[in-house]
C-alpha positions as CSV (number, residue, x, y, z in Angstrom):
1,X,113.7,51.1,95.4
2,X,110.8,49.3,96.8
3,X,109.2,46.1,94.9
4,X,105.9,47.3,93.1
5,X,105.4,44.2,91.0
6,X,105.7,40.6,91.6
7,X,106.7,38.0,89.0
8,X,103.6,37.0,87.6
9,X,103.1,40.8,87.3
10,X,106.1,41.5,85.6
11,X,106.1,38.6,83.3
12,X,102.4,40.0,82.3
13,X,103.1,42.9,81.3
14,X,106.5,42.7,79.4
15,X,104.1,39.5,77.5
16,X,101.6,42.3,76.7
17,X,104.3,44.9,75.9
18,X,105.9,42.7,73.1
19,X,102.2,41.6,71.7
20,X,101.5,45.2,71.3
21,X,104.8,46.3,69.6
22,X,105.3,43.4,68.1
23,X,101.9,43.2,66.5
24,X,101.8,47.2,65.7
25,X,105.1,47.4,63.9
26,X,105.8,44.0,62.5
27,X,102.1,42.6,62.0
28,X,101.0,45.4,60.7
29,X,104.1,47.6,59.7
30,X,103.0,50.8,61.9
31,X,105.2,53.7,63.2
32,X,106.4,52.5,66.3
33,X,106.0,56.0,68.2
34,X,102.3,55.5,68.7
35,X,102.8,51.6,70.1
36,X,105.4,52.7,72.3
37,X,103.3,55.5,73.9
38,X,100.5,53.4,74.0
39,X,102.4,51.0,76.1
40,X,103.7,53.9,78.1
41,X,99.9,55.1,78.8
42,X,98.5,51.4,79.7
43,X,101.8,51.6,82.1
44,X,100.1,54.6,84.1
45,X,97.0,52.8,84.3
46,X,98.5,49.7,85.8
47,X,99.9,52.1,88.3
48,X,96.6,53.6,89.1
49,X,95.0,50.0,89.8
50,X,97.7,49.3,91.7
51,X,98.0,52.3,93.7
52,X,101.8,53.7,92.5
53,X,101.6,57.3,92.8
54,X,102.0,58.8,89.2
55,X,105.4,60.9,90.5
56,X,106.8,57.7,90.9
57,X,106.5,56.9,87.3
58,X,107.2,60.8,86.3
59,X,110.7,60.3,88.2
60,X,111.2,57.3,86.2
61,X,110.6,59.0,82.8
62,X,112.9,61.5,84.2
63,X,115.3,59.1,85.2
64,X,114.8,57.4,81.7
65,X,115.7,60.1,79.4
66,X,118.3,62.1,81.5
67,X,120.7,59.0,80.3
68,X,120.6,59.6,76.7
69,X,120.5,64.1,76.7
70,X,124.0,63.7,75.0
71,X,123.3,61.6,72.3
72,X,120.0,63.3,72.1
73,X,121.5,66.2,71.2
74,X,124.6,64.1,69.1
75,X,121.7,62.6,66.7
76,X,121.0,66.8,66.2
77,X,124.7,67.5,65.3
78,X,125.0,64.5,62.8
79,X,121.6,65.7,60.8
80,X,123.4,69.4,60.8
81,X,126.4,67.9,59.4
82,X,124.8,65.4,56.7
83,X,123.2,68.9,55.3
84,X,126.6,71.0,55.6
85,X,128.8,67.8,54.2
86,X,126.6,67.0,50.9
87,X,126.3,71.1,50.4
88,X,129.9,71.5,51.1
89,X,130.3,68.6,48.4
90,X,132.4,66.4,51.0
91,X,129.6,63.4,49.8
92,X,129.3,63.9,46.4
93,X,132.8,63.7,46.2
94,X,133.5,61.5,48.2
95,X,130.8,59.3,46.2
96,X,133.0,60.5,42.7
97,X,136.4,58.8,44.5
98,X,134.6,55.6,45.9
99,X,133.5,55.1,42.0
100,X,137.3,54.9,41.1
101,X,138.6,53.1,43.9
102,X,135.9,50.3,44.1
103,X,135.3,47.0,42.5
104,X,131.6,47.1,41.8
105,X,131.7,44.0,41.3
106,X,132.5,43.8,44.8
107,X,130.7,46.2,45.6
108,X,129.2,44.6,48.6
109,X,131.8,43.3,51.0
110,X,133.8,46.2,50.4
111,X,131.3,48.1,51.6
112,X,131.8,45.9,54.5
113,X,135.2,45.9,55.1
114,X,135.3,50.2,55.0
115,X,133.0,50.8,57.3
116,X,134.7,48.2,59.4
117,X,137.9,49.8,59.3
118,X,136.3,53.5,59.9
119,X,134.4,52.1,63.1
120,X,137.5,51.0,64.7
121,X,139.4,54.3,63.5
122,X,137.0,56.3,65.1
123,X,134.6,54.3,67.4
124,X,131.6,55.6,66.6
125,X,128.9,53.6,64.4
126,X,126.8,56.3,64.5
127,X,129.3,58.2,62.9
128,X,130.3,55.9,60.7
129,X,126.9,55.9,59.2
130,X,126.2,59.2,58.3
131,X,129.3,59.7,56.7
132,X,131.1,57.7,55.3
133,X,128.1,54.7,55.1
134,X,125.8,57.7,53.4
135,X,128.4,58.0,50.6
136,X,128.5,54.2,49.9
137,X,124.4,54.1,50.2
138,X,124.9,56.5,47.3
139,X,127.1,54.6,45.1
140,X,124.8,51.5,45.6
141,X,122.1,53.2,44.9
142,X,123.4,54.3,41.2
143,X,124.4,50.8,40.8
144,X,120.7,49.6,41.5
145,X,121.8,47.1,44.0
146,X,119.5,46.1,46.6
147,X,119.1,49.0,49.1
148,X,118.7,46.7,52.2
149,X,120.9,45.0,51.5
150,X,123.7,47.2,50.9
151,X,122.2,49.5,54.2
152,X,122.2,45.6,56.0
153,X,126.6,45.7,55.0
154,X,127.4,49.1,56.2
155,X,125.3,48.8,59.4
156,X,127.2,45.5,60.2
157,X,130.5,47.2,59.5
158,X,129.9,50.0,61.1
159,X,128.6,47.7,64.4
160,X,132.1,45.9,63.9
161,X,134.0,49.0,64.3
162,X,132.1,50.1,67.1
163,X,132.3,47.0,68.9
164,X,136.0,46.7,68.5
165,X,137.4,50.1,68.9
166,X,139.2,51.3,72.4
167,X,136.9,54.7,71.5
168,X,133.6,52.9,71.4
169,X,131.1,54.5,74.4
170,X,129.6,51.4,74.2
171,X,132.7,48.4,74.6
172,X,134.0,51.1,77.3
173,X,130.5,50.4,79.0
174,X,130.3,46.7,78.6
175,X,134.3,46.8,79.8
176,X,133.2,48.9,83.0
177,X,130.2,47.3,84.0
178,X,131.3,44.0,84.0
179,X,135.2,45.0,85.8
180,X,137.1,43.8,82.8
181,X,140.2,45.7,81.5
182,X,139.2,47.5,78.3
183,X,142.1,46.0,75.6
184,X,141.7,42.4,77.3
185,X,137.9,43.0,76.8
186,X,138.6,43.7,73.2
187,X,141.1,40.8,72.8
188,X,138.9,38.2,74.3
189,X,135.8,39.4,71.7
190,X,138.3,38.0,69.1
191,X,136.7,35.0,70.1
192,X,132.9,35.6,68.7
193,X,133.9,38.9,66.7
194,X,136.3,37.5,64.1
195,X,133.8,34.7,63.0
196,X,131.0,36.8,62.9
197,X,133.0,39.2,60.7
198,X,134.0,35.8,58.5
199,X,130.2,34.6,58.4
200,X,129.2,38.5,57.2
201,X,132.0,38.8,54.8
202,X,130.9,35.4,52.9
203,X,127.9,36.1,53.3
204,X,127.9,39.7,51.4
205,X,130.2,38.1,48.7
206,X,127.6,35.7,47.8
207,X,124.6,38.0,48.0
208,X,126.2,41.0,46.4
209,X,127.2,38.7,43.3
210,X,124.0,36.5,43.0
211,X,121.8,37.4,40.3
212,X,122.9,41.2,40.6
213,X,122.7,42.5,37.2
214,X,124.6,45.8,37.7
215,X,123.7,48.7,35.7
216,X,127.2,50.4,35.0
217,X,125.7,53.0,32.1
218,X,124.3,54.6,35.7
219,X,127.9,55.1,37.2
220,X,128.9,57.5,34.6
221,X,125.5,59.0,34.2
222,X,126.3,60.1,38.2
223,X,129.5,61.0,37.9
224,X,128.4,63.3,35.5
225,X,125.5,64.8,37.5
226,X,127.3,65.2,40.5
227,X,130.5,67.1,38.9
228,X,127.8,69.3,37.5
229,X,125.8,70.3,40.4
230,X,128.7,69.8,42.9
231,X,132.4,71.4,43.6
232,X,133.8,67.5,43.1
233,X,137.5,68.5,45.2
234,X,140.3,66.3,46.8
235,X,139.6,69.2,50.1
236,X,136.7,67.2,50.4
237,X,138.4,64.8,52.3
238,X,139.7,67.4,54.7
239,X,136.8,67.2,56.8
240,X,136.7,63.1,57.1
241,X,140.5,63.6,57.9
242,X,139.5,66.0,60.9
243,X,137.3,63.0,62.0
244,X,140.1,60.5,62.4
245,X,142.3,63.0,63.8
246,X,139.9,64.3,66.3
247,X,139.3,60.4,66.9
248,X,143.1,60.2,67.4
249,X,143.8,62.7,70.1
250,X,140.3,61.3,72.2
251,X,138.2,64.4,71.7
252,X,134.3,63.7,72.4
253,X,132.1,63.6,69.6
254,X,130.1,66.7,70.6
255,X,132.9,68.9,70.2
256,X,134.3,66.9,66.9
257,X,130.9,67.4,65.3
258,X,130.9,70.9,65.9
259,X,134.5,71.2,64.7
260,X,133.0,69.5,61.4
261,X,130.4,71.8,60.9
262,X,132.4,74.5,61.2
263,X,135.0,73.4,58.6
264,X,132.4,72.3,56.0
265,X,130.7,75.5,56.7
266,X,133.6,77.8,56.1
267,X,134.1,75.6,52.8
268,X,130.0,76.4,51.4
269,X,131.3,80.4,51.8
270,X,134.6,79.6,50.3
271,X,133.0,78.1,46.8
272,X,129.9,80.6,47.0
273,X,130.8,84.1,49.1
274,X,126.8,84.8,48.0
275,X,125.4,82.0,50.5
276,X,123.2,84.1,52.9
277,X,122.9,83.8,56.4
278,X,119.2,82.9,55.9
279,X,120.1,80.0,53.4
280,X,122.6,78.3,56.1
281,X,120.2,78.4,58.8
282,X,117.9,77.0,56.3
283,X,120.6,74.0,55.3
284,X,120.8,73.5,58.7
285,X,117.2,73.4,60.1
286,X,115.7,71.7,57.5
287,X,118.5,70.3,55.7
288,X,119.6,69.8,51.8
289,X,117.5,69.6,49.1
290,X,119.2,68.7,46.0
291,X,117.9,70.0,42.4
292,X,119.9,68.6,39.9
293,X,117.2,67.3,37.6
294,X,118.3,63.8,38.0
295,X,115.5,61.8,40.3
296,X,117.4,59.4,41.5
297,X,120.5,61.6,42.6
298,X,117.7,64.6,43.8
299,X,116.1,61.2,46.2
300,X,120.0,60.5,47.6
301,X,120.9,63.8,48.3
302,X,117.8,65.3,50.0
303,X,118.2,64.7,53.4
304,X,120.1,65.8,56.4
305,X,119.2,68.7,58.9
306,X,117.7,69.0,62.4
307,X,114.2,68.2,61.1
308,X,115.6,65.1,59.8
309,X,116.2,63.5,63.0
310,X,113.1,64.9,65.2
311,X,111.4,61.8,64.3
312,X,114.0,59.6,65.7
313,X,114.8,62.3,69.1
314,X,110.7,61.6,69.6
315,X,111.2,57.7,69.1
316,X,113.9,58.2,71.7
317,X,112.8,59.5,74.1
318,X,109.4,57.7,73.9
319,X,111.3,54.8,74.3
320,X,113.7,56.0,77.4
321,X,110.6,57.1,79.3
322,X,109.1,53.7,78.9
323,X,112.6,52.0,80.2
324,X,112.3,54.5,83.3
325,X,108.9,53.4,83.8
326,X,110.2,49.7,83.8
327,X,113.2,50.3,85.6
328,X,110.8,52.4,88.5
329,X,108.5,49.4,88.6
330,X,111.2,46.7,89.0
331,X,110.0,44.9,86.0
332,X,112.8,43.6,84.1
333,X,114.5,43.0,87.3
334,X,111.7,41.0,89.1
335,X,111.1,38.9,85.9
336,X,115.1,37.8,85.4
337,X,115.3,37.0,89.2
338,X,113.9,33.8,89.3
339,X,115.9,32.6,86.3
340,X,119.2,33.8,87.5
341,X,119.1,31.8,91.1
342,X,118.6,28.9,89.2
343,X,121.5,29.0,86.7
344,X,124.1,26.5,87.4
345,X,126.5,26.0,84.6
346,X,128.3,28.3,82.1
347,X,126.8,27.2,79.4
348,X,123.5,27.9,80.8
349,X,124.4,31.5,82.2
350,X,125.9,32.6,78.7
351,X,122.5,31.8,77.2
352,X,120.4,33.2,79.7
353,X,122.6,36.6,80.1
354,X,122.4,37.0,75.7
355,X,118.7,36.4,76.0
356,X,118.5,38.5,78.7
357,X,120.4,41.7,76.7
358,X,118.4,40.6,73.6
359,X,114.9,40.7,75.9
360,X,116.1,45.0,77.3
361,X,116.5,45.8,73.8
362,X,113.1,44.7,72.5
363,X,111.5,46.0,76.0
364,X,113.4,48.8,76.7
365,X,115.2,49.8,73.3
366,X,118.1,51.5,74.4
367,X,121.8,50.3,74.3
368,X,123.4,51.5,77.1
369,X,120.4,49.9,79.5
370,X,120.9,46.7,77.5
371,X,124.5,46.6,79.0
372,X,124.0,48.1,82.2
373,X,120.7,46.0,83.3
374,X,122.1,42.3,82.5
375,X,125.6,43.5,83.1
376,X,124.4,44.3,87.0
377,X,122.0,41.6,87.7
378,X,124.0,38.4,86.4
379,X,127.4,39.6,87.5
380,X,126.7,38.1,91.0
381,X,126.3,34.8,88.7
382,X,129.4,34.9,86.9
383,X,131.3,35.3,89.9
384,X,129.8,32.4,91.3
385,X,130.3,29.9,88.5
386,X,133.8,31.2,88.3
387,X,133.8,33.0,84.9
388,X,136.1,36.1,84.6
389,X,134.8,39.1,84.3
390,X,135.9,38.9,80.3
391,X,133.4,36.4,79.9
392,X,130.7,38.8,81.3
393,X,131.7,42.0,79.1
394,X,131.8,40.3,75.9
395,X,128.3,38.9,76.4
396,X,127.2,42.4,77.6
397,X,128.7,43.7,73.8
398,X,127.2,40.0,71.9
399,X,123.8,40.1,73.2
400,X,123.7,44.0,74.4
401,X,124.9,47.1,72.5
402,X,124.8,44.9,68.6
403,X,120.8,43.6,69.0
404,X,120.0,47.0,69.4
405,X,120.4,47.7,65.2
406,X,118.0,45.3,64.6
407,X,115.1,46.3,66.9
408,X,112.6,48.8,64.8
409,X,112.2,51.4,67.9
410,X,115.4,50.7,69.2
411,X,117.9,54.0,69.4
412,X,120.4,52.7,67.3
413,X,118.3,51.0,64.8
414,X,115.8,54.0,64.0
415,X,118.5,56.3,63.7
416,X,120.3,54.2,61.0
417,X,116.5,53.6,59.5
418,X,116.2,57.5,59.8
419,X,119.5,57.9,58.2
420,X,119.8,56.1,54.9
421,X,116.2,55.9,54.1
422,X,115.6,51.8,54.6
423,X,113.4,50.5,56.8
424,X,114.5,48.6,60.2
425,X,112.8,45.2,58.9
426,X,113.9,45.7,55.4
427,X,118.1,46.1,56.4
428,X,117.6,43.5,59.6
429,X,117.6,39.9,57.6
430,X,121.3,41.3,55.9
431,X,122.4,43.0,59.4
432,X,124.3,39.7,59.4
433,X,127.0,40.7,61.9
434,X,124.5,41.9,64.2
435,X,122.4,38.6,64.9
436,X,125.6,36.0,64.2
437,X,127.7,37.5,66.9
438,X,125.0,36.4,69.6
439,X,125.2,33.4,68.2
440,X,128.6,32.9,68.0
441,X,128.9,34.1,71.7
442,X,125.9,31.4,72.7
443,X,128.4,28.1,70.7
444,X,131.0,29.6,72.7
445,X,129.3,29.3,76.3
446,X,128.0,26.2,75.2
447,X,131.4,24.3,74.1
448,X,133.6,26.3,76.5
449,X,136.0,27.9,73.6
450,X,137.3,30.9,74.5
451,X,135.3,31.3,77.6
452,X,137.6,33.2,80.3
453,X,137.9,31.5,83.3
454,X,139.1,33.2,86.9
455,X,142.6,31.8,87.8
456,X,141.5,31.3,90.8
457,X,138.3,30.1,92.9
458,X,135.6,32.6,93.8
459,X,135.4,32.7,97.9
């Protein structure tokens, strides 16, 4: 690839890039589709000042957005199943069980803790989201607790299991970019992961008990609707079984998903042999609309479908193109070259190569580039200073793959905004896994705990 900016150049415009967004969506609390394609369009006319034929930057887009068709399509799949699961009745009930089974009065960190434990069972946060984090949404909901705040606990445990499960796209990625094995990589995270999972657990106990007046009378009240309007089953938990299993024996998420649809589907015409055709395609397009005569349940329950989740595809790939464009120009490169010939301790390099994961998710908002862009320009670094590759692949997963839940046109954090209703800047101050674990990973370059070493010196 040839240079086509320098470092003043590059520094410029990723400076203007984050005025723009920054401004539009935080300042001023816009959409962030239009900022991003504004960006995109003053990107085409820096190219024109400067010469850079336009197919240059078209290859880019292309080269953008060809990394993410799969979960492209993935984020189509999980609107479809939402729609098939609450019609089905697999979230109602699922919603009916978690009100036996749970302490509202811990309501909160259990949240937590679940979608911990289903991230790491099946290694998708994604997934864990839209499923089982939808049903617990619910339940919060009827207890009037703070939306954010309860959408802030199942993000971070769902970015907990993700970040720590052998099945995760993402801690494979950080593992194979940085040339660590994938179960030492997950190990050595032990070192920033379990306190950030203590820090978030405290923390949800004391914000899910303080000052929460929890209205119980609702609890019933929802039972009630739901066993009314829905076939409330123990089957329902066939399909979430499917899930682990599937999860079990390695089979992709595509075909899982699928699998799902197809089992919730067949359980729609089991309970009503009258459900057309016409209505299915219907459930699926534009997803479920509940009419139980109960606001609040008719607000939870209306969602789901491929419609659902154009808004985010468009965010997507909006976002991709512009990271192609970048990528294409050298920008990100060309602005973190300067810094990286200068690091000369550990402690300095760990804090550069977080910021620098943090900075391609804010510029670029994409997960897998905020792995593979650090993870390939500092490696030569780590080397150098000695540091095992470990070291490198847990920064890659601290200051990578977790940011990008707290970044408002970020992939992962407009899906999950898409997904249970809440705003990215509403769930982000109680996404408290997500911004501790860069800290975390920052005390630990800095003091030298639990930083991985080579056994022997670099040549």
């Amino acid at each position: 690839m040839n240079k086509r900016v320098n470092f003043i150049e590059a520094v410029a415009i990723l400076g203007l890039m984050m005025l723009i967004l920054g401004l539009s969506v935080i300042a001023f609390g816009l959409s962030p589709q239009v900022p991003v394609l504004s960006v995109t369009g003053l990107l085409f006319l820096f190219a024109a000042i400067k010469k850079i034929p336009a197919k240059e930057l078209m290859a880019g887009i292309e080269d953008g957005v060809k990394t993410a068709i799969v979960p492209l399509f993935l984020f189509l799949l999980i609107g479809t199943l939402i729609a098939v699961w609450i019609q089905a009745g697999i979230i109602p009930s699922l919603m009916v069980l978690g009100f036996k089974l749970v302490n509202a009065h811990f309501f909160v960190p259990s949240v937590f803790i679940v979608c911990a434990l289903v991230g790491v069972a099946i290694g998708s946060g994604f997934t864990t989201i839209s499923t089982i984090g939808l049903a617990l949404f619910g339940m919060g909901e009827t207890l009037q607790m703070n939306s954010a705040l309860v959408a802030g606990a199942i993000i971070s445990g769902a970015i907990f299991g993700d970040k720590m499960s052998p099945l995760s796209d993402s801690t494979n990625l950080a593992s194979a970019v940085a040339g660590s094995d994938l179960f030492a990589h997950i190990k050595n995270m032990l070192w920033t992961t379990i306190p950030a999972f203590i820090v978030s657990l405290v923390a949800f106990l004391a914000l899910g008990m303080s000052g929460q007046d929890l209205n119980f009378k609702n609890i019933n009240v929802t039972v009630d609707v739901l066993r009314q309007n829905f076939t409330i089953s123990w089957w329902a938990a066939l399909p979430v079984c499917l899930m682990f299993i599937c999860a079990w024996k390695k089979i992709p998420a595509i075909p899982t998903l699928f699998l799902n649809i197809a089992i919730a589907g067949g359980m729609i015409w089991l309970k009503n042999p009258h459900f057309s055709l016409k209505k299915m395609t219907t459930l699926i397009q534009s997803g479920f609309v509940a009419q139980t005569g109960n606001r609040t349940v008719d607000a939870l329950l209306s969602r789901g479908g491929i419609d659902s989740m154009m808004s985010t595809v468009a965010l997507i790939i909006m976002t991709l193109a512009l990271g192609g464009i970048l990528m294409r120009l050298g920008v990100i490169e060309e602005a973190m070259s300067p810094v990286v010939k200068k690091l000369t301790r550990p402690g300095q390099l760990i804090i550069v190569a977080i910021l620098a994961g943090i900075g391609v998710n804010l510029f670029v908002g994409e997960q897998y580039l905020s792995v593979i862009l650090p993870g390939n320009a500092f490696k030569p670094a780590f080397k150098k200073l000695g540091l095992d590759p470990l070291a490198q692949s847990r920064v890659l997963e601290d200051g990578g793959s977790v940011i990008n839940y707290l970044v408002p046109w970020g992939v992962a954090a407009s899906f999950a905004a898409s997904t249970l209703g809440v705003s990215v800047l509403a769930f982000l101050p109680f996404t408290v896994f997500a911004w501790s674990s860069p800290l975390f990973s920052i005390l630990s370059g800095i003091l030298g705990i639990g930083l991985k070493r080579q056994t022997s010196a670099p040549k």
